[in-house]
C-alpha positions as CSV (number, residue, x, y, z in Angstrom):
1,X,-154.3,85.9,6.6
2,X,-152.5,84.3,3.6
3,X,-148.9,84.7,3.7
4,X,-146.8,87.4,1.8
5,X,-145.2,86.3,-0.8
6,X,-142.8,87.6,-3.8
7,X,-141.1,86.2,-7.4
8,X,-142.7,84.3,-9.6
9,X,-141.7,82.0,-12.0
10,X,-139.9,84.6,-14.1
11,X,-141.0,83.4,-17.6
12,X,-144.7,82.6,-16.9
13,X,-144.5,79.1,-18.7
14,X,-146.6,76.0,-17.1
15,X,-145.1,72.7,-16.7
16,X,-145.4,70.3,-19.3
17,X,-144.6,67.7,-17.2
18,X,-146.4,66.7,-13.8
19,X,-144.9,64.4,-11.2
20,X,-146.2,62.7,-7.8
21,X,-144.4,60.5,-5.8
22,X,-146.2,58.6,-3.1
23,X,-143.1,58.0,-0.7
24,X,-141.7,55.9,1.9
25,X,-139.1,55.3,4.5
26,X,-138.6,52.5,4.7
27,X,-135.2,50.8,3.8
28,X,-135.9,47.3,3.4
29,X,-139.3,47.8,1.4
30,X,-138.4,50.9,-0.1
31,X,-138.5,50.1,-4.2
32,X,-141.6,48.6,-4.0
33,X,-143.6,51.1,-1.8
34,X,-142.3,54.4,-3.8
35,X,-144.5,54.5,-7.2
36,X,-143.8,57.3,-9.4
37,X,-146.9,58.9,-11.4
38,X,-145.9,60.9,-14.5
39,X,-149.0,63.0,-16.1
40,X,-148.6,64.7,-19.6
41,X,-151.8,67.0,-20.5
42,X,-154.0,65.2,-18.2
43,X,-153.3,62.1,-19.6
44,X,-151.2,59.4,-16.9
45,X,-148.2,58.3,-19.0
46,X,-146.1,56.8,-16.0
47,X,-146.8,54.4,-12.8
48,X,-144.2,52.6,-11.7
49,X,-142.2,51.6,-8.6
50,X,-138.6,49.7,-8.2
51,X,-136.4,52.7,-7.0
52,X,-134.8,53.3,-4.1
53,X,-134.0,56.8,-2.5
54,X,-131.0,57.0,-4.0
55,X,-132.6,55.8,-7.6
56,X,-135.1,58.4,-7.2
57,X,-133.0,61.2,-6.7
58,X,-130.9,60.3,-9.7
59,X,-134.3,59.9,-11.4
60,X,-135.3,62.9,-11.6
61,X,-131.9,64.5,-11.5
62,X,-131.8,62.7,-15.5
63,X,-135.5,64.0,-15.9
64,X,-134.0,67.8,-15.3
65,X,-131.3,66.9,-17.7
66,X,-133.7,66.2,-20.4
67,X,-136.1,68.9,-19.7
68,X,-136.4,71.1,-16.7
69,X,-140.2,71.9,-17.7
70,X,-141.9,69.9,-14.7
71,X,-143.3,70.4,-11.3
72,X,-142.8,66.9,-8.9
73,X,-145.0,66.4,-5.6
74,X,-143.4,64.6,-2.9
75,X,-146.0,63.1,0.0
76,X,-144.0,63.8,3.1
77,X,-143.1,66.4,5.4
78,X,-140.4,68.5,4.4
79,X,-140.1,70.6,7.8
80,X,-140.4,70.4,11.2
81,X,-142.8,72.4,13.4
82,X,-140.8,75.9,14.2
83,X,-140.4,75.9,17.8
84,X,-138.3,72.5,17.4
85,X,-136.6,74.0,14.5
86,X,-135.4,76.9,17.2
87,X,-134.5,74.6,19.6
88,X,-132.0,73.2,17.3
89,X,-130.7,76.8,16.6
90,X,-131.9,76.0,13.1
91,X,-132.0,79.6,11.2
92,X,-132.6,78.2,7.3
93,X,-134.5,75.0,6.1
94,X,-131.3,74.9,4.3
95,X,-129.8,74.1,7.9
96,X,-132.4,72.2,8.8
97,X,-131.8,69.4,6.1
98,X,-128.6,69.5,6.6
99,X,-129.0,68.6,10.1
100,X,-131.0,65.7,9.1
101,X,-128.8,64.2,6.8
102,X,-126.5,64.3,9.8
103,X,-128.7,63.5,12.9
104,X,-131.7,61.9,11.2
105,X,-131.1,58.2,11.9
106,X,-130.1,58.6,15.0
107,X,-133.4,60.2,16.3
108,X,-135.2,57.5,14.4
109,X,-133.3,54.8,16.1
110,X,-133.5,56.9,19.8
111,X,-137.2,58.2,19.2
112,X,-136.0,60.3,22.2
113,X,-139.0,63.5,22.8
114,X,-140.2,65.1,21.0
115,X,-140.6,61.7,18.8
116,X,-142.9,58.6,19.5
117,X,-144.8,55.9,18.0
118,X,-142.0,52.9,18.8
119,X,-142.7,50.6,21.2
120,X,-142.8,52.0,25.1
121,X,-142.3,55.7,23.8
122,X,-145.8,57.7,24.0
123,X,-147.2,60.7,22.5
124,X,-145.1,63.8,24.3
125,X,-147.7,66.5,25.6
126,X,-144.7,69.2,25.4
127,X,-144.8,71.3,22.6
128,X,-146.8,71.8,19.1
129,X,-146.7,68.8,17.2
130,X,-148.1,70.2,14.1
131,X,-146.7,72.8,11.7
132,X,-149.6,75.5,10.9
133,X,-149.6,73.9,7.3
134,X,-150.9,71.1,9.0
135,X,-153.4,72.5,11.3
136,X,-154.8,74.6,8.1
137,X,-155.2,71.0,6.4
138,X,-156.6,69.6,9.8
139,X,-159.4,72.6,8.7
140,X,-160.0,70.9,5.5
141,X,-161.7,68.0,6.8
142,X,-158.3,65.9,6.5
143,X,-156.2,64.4,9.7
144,X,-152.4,64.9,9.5
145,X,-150.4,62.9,11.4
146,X,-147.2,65.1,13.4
147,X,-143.8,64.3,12.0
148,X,-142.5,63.3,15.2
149,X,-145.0,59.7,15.0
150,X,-142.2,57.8,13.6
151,X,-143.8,54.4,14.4
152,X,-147.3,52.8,14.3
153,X,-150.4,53.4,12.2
154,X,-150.3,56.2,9.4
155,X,-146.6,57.5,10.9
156,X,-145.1,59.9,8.5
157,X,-141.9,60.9,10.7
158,X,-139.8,57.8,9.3
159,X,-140.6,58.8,5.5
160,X,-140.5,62.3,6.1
161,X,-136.7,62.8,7.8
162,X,-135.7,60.2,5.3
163,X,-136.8,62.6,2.8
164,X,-135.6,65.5,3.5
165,X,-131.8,64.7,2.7
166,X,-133.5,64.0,-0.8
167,X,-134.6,68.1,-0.8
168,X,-131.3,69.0,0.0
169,X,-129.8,66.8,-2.9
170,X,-132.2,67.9,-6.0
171,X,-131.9,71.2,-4.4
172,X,-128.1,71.1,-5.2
173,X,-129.0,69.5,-8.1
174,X,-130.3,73.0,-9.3
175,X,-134.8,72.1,-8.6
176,X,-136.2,75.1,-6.9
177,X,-138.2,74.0,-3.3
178,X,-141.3,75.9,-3.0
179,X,-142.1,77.4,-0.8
180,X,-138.5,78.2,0.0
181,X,-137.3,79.3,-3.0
182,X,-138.0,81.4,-5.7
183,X,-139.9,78.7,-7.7
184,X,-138.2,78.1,-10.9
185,X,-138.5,74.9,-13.2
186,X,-137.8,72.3,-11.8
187,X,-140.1,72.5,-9.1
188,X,-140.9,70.7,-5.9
189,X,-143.8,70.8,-4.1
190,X,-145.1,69.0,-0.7
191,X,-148.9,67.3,-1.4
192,X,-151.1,65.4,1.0
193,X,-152.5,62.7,-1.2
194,X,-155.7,63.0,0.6
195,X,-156.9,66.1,-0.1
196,X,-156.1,65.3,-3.8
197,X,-157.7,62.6,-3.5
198,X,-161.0,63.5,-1.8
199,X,-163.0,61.0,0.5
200,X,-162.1,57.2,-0.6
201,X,-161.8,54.1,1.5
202,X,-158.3,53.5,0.1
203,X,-157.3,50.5,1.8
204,X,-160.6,48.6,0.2
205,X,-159.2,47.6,-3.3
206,X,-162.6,47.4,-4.5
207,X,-163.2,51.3,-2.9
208,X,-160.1,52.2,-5.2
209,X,-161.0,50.6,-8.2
210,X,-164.4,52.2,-8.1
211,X,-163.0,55.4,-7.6
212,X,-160.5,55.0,-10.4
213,X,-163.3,54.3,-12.5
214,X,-164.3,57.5,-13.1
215,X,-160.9,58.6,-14.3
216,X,-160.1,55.3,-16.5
217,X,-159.9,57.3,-19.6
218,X,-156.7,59.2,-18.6
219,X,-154.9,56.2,-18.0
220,X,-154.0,52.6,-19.2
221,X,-155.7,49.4,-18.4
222,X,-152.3,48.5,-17.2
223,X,-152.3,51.4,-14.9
224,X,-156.0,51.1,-13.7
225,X,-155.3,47.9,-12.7
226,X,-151.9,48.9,-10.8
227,X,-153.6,51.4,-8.6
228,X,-156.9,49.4,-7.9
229,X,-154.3,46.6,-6.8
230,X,-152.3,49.0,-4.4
231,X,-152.8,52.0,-2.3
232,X,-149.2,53.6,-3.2
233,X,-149.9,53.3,-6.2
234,X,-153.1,54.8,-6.6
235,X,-151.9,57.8,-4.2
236,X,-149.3,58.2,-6.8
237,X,-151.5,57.8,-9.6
238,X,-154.8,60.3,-8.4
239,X,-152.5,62.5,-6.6
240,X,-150.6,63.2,-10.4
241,X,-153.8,63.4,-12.4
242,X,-155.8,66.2,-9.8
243,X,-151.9,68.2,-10.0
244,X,-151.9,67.9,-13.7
245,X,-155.4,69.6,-13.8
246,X,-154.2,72.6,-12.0
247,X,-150.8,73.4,-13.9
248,X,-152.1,76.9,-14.2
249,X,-151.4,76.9,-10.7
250,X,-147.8,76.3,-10.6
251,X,-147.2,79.3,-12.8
252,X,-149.0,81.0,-10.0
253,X,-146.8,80.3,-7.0
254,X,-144.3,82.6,-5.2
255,X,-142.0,82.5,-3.1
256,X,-142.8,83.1,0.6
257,X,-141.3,85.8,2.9
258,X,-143.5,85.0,6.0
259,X,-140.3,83.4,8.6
260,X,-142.5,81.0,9.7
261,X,-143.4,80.0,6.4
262,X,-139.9,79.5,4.9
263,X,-139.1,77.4,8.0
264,X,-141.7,75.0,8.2
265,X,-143.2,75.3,4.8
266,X,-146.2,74.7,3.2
267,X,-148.1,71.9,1.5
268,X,-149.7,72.8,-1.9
269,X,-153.2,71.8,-2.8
């Protein structure tokens, strides 16, 4: 059953501005693994990497200051599954980042359970590792890796609690959080590149460029050849162009009143 949901965007405008951001964790490689893809009526204007966490937040914190009109996709997790959010007596995702901006690094360096993924700590068995979002993707014909895999192949647990302070910041900043918040522009949204993206072998460059071959009209040559040559990059880059052909969409949203739902969230596609 889809969720319940309530307010829409109150003035029934689109965005005129589309963002993706194909994210990452970690510290040292940071600028160069987060690309930015900016898409104005279909059309990829922006691809571009070189900022930091803290560069990105500001980023877009200027982008809202020159016009508020846009919707941005992030590509990480921006809950937990619930019954972990209960165990930390966590009673808003509001809480919830806060606690991570608090406790964050310290679970990553401890990878205590629920966590895994570094070296001698194995998959826990106890509890859900998935949030329902995740399982209804798993349904989709995609594979979602659990937020507690904070090390080894595909982990999105580093990126993701890294991340979340980031939510709490632009959502100070004034951006509305779907699906947490009665979506207003600016607007955040979770996105799994890979169900944006469809079925592509994206760690064969010349998989990437074939794919991207289809879509070269919408972009530069500079761009074309920025995404063939990385996988960030062309996350960032497809991931922007399939959101910009669905801006109708964003108008559409609401905000959820499901508990669940406003505690471990939801990823848009």
């Amino acid at each position: 059953m889809e969720p319940k949901t309530i307010n829409s965007l109150v003035d029934g405008s689109l965005p005129t501005r589309v963002f993706a951001v194909d994210w990452s964790g970690d510290k040292r490689n940071g600028r160069r693994k987060i690309w930015i893809g900016e898409a104005v009526n279909g059309q990829l204007l922006r691809l571009e990497n070189g900022r930091n966490v803290d560069q990105v937040a500001k980023f877009f914190m200027c982008e809202a200051n020159r016009d508020k009109n846009f919707v941005v996709g992030f590509d990480f997790a921006f809950s937990f599954p619930m019954p972990y959010c209960d165990s930390l007596n966590i009673q808003t995702i509001h809480q919830l980042w806060k606690t991570v901006s608090i406790d964050g690094e310290r679970w990553l360096a401890e990878c205590k359970i629920p966590f895994w993924g570094k070296p001698g700590r194995t998959r826990q068995t106890a509890g859900e590792p998935f949030r329902r979002t995740e399982l209804a993707v798993a349904r989709k014909a995609a594979n979602p890796k659990s937020i507690f895999q904070i090390g080894g192949a595909g982990a999105v647990g580093t990126g993701s609690i890294r991340g979340m302070p980031l939510l709490a910041r632009l959502h100070d900043a004034g951006f509305s959080i779907w699906p947490f918040d009665m979506p207003a522009w600016p607007l955040v949204v979770e996105i799994y590149p890979r169900l944006l993206t469809g079925a592509v072998n994206k760690s064969s460059q010349s998989s990437r460029a074939s794919y991207l071959a289809k879509l070269a009209a919408l972009m530069s040559k500079e761009f074309f050849d920025a995404a063939s040559r990385s996988e960030d990059a062309f996350d960032a880059a497809v991931s922007v162009l399939a959101m910009s052909r669905r801006t109708v969409e964003f108008g559409e949203l609401r905000q959820s009143i499901e508990t669940w739902e406003l505690i471990e969230g939801k990823i848009w596609y």
